[in-house]
MOPAC internal coordinates of N, CA, C and O (Angstrom, degrees):
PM7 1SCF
backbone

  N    0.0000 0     0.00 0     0.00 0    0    0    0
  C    1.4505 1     0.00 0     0.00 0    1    0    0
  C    1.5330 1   109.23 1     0.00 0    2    1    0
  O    1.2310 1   122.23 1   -47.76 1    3    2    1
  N    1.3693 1   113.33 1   132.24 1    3    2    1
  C    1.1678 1   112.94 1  -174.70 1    5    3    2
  C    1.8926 1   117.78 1  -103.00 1    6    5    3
  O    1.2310 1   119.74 1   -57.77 1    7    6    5
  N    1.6890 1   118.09 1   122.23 1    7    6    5
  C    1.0409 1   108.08 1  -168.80 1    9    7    6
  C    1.6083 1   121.73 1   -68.23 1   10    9    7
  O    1.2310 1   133.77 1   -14.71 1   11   10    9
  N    1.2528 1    90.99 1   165.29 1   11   10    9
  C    2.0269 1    94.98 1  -165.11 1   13   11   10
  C    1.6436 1    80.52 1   -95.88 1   14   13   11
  O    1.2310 1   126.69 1   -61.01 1   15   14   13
  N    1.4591 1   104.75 1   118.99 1   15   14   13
  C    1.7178 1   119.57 1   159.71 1   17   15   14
  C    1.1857 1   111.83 1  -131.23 1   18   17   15
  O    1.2310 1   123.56 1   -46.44 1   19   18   17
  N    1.4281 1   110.78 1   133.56 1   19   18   17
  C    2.1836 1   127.74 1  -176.46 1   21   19   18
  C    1.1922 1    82.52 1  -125.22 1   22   21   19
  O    1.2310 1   139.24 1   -14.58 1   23   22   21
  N    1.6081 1    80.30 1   165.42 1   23   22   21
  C    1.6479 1    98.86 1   175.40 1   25   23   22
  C    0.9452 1   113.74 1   -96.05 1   26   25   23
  O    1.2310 1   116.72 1   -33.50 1   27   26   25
  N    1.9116 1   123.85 1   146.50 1   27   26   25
  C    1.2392 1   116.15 1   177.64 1   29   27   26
  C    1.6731 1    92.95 1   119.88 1   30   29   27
  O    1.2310 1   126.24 1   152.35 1   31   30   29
  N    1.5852 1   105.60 1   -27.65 1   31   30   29
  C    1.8890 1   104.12 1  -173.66 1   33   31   30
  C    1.8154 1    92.85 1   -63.13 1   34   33   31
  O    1.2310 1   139.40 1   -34.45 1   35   34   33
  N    1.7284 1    79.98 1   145.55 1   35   34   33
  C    1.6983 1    95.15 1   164.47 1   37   35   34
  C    1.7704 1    90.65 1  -127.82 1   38   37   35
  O    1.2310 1   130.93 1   -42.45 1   39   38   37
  N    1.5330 1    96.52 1   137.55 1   39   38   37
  C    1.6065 1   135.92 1  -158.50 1   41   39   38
  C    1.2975 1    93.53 1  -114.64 1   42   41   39
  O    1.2310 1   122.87 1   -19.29 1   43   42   41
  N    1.3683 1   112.11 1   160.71 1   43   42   41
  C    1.7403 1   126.33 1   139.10 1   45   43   42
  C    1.5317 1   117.48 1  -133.74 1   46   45   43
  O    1.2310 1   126.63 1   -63.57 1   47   46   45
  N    0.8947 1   104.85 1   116.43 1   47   46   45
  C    1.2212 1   121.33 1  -177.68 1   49   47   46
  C    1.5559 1   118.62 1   -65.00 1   50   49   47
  O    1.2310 1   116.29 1    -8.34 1   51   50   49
  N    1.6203 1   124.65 1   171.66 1   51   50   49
  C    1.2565 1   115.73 1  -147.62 1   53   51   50
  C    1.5930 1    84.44 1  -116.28 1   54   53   51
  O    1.2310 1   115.51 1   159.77 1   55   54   53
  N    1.4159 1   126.13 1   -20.23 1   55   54   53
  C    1.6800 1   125.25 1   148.97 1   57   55   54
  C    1.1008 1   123.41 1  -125.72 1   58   57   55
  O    1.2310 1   128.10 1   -18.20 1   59   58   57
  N    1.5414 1   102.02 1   161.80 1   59   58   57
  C    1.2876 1   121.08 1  -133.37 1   61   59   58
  C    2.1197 1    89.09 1   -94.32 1   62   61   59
  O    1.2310 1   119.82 1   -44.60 1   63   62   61
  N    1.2379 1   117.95 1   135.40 1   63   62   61
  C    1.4822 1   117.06 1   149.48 1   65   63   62
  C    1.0364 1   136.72 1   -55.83 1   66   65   63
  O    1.2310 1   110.23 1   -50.69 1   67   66   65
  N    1.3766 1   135.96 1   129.31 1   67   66   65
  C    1.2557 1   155.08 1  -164.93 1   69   67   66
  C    1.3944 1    93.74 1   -39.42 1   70   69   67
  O    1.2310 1   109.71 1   150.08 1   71   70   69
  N    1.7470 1   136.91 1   -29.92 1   71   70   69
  C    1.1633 1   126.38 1  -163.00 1   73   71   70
  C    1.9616 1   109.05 1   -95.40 1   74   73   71
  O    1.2310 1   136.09 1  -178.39 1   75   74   73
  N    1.0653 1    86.46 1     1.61 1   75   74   73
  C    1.3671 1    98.51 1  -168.42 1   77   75   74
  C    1.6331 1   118.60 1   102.27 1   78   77   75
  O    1.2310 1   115.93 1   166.68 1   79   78   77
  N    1.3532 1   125.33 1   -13.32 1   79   78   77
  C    1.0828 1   115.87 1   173.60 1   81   79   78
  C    1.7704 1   141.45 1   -72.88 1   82   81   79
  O    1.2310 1   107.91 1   -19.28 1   83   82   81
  N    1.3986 1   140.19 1   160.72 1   83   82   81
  C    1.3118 1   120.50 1  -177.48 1   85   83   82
  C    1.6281 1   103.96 1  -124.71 1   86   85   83
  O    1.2310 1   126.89 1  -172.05 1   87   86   85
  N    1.5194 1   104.36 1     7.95 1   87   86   85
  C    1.7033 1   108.52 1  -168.26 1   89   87   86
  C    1.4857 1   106.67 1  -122.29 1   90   89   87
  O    1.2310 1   121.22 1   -34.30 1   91   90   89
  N    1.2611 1   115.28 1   145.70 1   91   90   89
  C    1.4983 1   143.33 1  -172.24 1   93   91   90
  C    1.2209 1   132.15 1  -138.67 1   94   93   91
  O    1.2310 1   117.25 1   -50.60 1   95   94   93
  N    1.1845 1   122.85 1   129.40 1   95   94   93
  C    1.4697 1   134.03 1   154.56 1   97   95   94
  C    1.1673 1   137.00 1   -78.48 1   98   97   95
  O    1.2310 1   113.68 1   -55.30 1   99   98   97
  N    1.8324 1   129.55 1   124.70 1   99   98   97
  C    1.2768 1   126.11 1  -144.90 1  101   99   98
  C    1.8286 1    90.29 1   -96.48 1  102  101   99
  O    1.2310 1   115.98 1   -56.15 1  103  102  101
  N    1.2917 1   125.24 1   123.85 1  103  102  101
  C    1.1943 1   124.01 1   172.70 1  105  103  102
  C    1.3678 1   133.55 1  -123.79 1  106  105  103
  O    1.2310 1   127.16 1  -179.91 1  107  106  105
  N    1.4788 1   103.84 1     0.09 1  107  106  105
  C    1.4073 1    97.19 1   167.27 1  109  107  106
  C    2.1554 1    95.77 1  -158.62 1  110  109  107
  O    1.2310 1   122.13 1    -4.53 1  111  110  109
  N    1.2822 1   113.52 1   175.47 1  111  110  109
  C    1.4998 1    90.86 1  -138.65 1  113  111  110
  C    2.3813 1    70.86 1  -153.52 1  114  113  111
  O    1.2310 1   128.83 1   -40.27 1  115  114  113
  N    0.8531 1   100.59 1   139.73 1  115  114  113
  C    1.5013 1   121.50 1   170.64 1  117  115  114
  C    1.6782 1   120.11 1   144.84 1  118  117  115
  O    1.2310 1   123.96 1    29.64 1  119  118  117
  N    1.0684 1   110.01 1  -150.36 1  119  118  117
  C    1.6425 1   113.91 1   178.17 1  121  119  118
  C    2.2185 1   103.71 1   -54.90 1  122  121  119
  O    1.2310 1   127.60 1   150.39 1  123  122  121
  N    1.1063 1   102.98 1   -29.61 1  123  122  121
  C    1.3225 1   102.89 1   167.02 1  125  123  122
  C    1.6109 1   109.18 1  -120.21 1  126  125  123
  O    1.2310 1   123.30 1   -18.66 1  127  126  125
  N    1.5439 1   111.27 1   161.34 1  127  126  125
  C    1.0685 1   136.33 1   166.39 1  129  127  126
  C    0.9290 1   130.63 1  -102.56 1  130  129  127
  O    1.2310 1   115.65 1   -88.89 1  131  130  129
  N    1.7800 1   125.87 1    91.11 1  131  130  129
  C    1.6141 1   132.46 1   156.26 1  133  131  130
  C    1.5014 1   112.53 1   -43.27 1  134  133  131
  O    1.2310 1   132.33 1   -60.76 1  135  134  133
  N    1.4673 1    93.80 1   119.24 1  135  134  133
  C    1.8336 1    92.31 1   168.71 1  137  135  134
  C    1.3586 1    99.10 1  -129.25 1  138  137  135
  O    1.2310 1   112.94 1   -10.45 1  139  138  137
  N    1.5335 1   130.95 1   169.55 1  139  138  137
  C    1.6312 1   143.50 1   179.17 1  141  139  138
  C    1.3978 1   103.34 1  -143.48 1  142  141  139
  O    1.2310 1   121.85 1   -74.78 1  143  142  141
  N    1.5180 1   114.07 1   105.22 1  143  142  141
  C    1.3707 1   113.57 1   165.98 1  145  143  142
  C    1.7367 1   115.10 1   -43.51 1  146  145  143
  O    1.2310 1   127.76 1   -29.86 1  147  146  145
  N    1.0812 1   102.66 1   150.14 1  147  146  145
  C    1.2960 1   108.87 1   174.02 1  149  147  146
  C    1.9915 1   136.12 1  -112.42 1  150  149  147
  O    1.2310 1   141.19 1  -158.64 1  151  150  149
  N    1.8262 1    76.47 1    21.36 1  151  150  149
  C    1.8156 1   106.34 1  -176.60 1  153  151  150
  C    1.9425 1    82.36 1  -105.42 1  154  153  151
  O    1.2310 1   127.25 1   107.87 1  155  154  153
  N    1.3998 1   103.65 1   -72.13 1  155  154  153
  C    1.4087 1   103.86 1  -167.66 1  157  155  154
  C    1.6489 1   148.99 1   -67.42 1  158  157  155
  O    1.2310 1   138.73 1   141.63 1  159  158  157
  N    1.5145 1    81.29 1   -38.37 1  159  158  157
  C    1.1258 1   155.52 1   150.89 1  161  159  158
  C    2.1656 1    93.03 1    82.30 1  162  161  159
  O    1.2310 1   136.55 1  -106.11 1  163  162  161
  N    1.2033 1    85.56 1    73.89 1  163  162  161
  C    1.7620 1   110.78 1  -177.10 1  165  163  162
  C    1.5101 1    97.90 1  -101.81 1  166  165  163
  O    1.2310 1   120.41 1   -27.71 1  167  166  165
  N    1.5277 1   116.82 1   152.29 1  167  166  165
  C    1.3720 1   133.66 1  -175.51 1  169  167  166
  C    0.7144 1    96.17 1   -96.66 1  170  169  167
  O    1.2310 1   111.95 1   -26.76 1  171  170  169
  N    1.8392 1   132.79 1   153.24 1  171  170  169
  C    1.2611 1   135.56 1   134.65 1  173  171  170
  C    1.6417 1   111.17 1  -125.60 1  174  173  171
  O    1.2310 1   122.27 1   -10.40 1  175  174  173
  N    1.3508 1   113.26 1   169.60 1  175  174  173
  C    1.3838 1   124.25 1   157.36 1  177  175  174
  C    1.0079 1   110.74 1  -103.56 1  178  177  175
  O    1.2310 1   116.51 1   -39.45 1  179  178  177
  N    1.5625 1   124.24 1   140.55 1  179  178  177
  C    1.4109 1   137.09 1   150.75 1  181  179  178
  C    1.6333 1   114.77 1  -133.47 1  182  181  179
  O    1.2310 1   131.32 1   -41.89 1  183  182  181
  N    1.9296 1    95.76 1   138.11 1  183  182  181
  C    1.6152 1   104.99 1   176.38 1  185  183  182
  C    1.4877 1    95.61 1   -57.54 1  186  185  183
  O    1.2310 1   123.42 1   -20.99 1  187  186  185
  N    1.6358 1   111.05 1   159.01 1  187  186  185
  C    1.4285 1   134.81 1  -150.01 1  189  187  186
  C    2.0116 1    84.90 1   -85.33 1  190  189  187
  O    1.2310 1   111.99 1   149.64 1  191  190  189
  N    1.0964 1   132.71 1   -30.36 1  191  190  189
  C    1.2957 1   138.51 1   177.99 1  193  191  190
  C    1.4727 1   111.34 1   -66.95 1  194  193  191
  O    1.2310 1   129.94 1   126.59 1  195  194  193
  N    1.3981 1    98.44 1   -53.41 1  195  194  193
  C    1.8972 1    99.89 1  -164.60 1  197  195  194
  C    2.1474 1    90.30 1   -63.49 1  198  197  195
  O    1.2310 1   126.64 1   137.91 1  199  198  197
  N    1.4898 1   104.84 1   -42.09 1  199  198  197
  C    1.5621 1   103.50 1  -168.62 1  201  199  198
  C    1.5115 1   108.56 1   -42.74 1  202  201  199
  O    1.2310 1   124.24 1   143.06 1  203  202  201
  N    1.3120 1   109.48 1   -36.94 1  203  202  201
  C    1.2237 1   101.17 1  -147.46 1  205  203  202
  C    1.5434 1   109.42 1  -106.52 1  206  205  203
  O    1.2310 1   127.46 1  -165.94 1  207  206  205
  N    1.6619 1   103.25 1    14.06 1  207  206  205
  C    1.5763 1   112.81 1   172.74 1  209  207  206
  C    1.3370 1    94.53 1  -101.94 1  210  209  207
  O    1.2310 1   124.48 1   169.25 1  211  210  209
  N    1.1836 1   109.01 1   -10.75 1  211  210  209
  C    1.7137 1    88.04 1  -162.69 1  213  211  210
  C    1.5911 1   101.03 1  -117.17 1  214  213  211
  O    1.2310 1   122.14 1  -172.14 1  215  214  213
  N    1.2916 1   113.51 1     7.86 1  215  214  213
  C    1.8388 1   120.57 1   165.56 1  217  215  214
  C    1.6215 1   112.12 1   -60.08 1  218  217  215
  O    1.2310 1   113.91 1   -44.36 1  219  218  217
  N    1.0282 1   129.13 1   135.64 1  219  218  217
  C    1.3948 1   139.53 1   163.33 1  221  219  218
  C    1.0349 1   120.98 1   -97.50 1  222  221  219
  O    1.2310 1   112.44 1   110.81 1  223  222  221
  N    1.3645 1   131.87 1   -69.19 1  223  222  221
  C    1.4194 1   143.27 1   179.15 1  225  223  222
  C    1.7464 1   118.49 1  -120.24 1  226  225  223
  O    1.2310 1   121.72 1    -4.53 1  227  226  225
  N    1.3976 1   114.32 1   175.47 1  227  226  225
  C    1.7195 1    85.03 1   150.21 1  229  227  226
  C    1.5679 1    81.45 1  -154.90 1  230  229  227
  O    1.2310 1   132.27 1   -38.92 1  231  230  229
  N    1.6921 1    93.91 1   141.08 1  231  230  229
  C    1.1573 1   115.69 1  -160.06 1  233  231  230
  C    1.4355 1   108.97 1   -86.38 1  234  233  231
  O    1.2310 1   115.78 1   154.51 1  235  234  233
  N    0.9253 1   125.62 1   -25.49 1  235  234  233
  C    2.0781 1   142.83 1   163.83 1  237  235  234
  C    1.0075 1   118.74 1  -125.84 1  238  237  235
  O    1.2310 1   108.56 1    -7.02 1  239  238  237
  N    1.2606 1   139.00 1   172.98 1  239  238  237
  C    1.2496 1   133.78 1   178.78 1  241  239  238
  C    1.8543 1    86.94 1  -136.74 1  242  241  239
  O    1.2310 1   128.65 1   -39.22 1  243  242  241
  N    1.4240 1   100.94 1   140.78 1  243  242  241
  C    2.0588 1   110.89 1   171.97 1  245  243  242
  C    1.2546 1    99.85 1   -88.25 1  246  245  243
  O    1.2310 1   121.87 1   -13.18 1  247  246  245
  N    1.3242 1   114.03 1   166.82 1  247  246  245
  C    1.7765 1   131.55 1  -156.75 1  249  247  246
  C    1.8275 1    89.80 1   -71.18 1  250  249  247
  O    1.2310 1   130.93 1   -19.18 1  251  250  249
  N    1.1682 1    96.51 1   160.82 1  251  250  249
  C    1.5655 1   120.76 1  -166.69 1  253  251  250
  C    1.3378 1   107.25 1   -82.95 1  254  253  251
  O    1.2310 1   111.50 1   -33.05 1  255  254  253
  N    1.3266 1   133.61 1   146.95 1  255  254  253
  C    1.2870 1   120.75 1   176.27 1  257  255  254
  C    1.2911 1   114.14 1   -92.92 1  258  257  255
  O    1.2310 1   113.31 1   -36.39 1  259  258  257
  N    1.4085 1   130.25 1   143.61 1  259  258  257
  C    1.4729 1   124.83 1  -151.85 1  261  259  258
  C    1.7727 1   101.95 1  -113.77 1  262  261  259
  O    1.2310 1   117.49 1  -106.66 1  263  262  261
  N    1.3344 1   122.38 1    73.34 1  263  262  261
  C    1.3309 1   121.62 1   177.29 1  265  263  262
  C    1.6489 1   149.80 1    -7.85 1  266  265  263
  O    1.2310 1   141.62 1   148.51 1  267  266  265
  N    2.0008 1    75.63 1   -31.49 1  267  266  265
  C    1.4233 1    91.32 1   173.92 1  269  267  266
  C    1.7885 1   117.70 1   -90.70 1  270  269  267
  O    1.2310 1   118.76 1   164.60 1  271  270  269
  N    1.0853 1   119.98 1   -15.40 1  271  270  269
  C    1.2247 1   126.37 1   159.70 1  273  271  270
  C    1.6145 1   133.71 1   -51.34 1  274  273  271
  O    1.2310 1   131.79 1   134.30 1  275  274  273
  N    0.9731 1    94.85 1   -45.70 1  275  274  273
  C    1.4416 1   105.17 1   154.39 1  277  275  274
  C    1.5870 1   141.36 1   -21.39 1  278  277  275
  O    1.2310 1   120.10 1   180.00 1  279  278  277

């Protein structure tokens, strides 16, 4: 099953960033996952697999995508 991720989600992750933080912002969205700590506020990439083993919670959810817009 594949998890439903938008942009704009804030996550916590299941480890912690070098800065001390465990929370993230989802910022860019395809075969990889842009995330931005939200202690440092440093980018990373992660494959769409590793993201989604290592998600814990998600602390917001970003606006919905509206199908019919399209």
């Amino acid at each position: 099953m594949v998890l439903e991720v938008r942009l704009g989600d804030h996550v916590r992750l299941r480890k912690q960033h070098p800065c001390g933080g465990y929370d993230w912002e989802v910022v860019r969205l395809g075969a990889d996952i842009g995330i931005r700590c939200l202690g440092c506020r440093r980018r990373v990439l992660l494959e769409r697999s590793t993201f989604e083993k290592r998600v814990k919670t998600f602390l917001s959810r970003g606006p919905a995508e509206d199908s019919a817009e399209r």
